[in-house]
C-alpha positions in Angstrom: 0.0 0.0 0.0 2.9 2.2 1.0 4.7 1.4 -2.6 1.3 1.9 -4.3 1.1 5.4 -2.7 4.8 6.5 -3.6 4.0 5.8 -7.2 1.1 8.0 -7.0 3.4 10.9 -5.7 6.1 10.5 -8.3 3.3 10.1 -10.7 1.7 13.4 -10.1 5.5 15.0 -9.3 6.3 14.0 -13.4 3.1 15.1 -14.4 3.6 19.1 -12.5 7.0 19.0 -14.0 6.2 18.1 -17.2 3.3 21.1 -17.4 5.7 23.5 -15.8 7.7 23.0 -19.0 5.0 22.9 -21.5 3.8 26.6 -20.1 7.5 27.8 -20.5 7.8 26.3 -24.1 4.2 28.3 -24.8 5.5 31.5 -23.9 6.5 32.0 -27.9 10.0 30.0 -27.9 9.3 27.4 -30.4 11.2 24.1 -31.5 14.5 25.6 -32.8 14.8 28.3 -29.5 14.5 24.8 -27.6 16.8 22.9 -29.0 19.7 24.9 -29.4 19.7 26.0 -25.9 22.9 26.1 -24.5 24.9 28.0 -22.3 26.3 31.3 -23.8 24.4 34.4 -23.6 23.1 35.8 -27.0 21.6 39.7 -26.1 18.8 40.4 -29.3 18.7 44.2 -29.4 15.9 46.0 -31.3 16.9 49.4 -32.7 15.0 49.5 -35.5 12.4 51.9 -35.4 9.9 49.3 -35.5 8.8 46.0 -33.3 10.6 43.8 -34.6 8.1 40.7 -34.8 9.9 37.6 -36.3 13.7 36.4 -35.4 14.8 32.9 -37.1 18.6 31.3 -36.0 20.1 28.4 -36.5 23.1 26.6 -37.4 25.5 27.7 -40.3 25.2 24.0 -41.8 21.1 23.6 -40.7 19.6 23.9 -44.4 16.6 25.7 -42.7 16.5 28.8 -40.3 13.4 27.7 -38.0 10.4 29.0 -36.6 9.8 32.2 -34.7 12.7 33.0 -31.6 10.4 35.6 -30.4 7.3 35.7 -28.3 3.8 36.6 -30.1 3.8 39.9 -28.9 7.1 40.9 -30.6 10.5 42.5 -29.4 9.4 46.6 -29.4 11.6 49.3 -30.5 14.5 49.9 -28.0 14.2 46.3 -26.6 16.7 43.5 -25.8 16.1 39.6 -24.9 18.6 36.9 -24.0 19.2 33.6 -24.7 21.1 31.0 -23.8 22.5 29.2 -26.9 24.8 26.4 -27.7 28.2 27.5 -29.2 29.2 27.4 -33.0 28.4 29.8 -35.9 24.7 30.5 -36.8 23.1 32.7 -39.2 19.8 34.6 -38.7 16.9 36.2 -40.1 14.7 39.0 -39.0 12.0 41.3 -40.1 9.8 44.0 -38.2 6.0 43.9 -38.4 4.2 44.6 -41.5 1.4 46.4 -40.6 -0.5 46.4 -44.1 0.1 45.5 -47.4 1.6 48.2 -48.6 3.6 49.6 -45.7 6.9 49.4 -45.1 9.2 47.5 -43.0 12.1 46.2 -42.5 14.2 42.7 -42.5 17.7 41.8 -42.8 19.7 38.1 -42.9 23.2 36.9 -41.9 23.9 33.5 -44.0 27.1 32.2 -45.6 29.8 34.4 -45.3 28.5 36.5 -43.6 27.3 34.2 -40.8 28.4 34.7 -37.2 29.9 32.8 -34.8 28.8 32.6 -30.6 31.5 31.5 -28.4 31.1 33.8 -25.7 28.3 36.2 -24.9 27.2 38.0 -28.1 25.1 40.8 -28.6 23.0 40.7 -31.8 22.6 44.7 -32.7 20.1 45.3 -35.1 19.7 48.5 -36.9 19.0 50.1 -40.0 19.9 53.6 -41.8 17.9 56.2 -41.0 18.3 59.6 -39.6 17.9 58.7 -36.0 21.5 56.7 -34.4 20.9 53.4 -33.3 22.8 53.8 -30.3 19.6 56.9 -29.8 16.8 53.4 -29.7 19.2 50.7 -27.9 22.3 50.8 -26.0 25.4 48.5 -26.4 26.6 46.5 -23.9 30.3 46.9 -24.1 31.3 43.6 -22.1 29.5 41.7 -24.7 30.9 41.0 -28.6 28.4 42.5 -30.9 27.3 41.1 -34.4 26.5 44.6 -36.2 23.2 43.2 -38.1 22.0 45.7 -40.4 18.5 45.7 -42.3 16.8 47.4 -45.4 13.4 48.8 -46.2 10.6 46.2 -47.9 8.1 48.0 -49.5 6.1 51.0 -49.0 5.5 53.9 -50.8 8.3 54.9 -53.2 10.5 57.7 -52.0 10.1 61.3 -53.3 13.0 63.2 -54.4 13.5 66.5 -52.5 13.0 69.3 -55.3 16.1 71.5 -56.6 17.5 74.0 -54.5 16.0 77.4 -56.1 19.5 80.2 -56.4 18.7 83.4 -55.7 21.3 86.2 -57.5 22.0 88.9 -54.4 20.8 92.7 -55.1 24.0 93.3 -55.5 24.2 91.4 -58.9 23.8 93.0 -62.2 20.9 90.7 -63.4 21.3 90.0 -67.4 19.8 91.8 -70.0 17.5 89.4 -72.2 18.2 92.0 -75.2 21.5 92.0 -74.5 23.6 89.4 -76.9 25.2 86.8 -74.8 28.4 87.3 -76.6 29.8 90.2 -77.0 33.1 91.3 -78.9 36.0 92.6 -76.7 36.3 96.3 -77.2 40.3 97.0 -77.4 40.0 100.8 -77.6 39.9 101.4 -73.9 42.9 99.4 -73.2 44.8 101.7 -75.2 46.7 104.8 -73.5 46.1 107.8 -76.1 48.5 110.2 -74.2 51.4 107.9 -74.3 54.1 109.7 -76.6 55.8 107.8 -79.5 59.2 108.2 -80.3 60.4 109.2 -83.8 63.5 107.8 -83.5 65.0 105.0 -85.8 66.9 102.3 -83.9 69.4 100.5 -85.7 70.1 96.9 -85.5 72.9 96.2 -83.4 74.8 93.4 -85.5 74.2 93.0 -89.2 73.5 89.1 -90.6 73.6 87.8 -94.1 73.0 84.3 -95.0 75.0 82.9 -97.6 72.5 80.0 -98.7 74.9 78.1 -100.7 77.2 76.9 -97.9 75.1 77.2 -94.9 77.8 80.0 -93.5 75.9 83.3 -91.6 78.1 86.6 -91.8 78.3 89.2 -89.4 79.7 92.9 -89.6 79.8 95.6 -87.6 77.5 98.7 -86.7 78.7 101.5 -88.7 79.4 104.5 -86.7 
């Protein structure tokens, strides 16, 4: 009766245990969050200007990234969540919440080459190019190595090209005259100075030279006095 009675109550112990980590599991870590828990800490930072709703890891060699890493409710904008993952070189996938068909979000992927290895705590930084810094949404943390992960825009409404700068002359500058050809002649006249005096005087060559063509020889004689 005794033995029947301390089956009962390792029965029911396995049975509370085994619901205890059912309702973690539900919580939004799915099948690949589960099985490559480990123990190094991986930081996720947000600072995208979104939520970011949909994170996907797994190993370099896996030919498939996974389900969702995150929880239903997303990862909001300025956000970090750990995890405790199992050491070697993953890649990863993310994207922020598309809100409607034709707004925009953003993703971004690190596969291949650009894959990423977690040996010791690792801080996934995610960001994109806009005109806010993402250390602004999300700070580092410096003890940690951080995988720069960047994203790009998907979709929305195409962007519109700021309009010309419009140059405005100063008052100051002579505005041109339409009737006015736009090229005009260069007027010597004024460039002349009419009160300069001109000498009468002949100046006579210093040396005389005659060529004698015939043997290539050049002559010289002197100024006559």
């Amino acid at each position: 009766m005794a033995a029947m009675r301390l089956n009962h109550h390792s029965l029911y112990s396995s049975l509370i245990l085994f619901v205890g980590c059912s309702g973690a599991f539900a919580t939004g870590a799915g099948e690949t969050r589960a099985k490559y828990h480990g123990g190094v800490p991986l930081v996720f930072t947000n600072a995208t200007p979104q939520t970011m709703c949909e994170l996907h890891m797994s190993f370099d060699i896996d030919p498939k990234f996974g389900d969702n890493w995150l929880a239903k409710g997303g990862l909001a904008s300025g956000q970090s969540i750990e995890f405790k993952v199992q050491p070697g070189k993953y890649k990863a996938t993310w994207n922020t919440c598309k809100k409607a068909s034709d707004a925009r979000y953003y993703a971004g992927t690190l596969i291949g080459e650009t894959g990423f290895f977690v040996n010791e705590q690792t801080q996934l930084f995610t960001y994109v190019a806009d005109n806010v810094a993402p250390t602004k949404r999300a700070a580092p943390r410096d003890y940690f190595t951080m995988v720069k992960f960047s994203g790009q825009p998907i979709g929305g409404p195409p962007e519109i090209a700021a309009p010309p700068p419009v140059v405005v002359a100063p008052d100051h500058v002579a505005k041109a005259d339409p009737k006015k050809p736009a090229t005009d002649k260069l007027d010597t006249r004024d460039l002349i100075d009419r009160k300069a005096r001109v000498s009468k005087k002949k100046i006579k060559p210093s040396l005389g030279r005659g060529h004698d063509l015939a043997d290539s020889k050049v002559m010289y004689r002197q100024r006559s006095k």
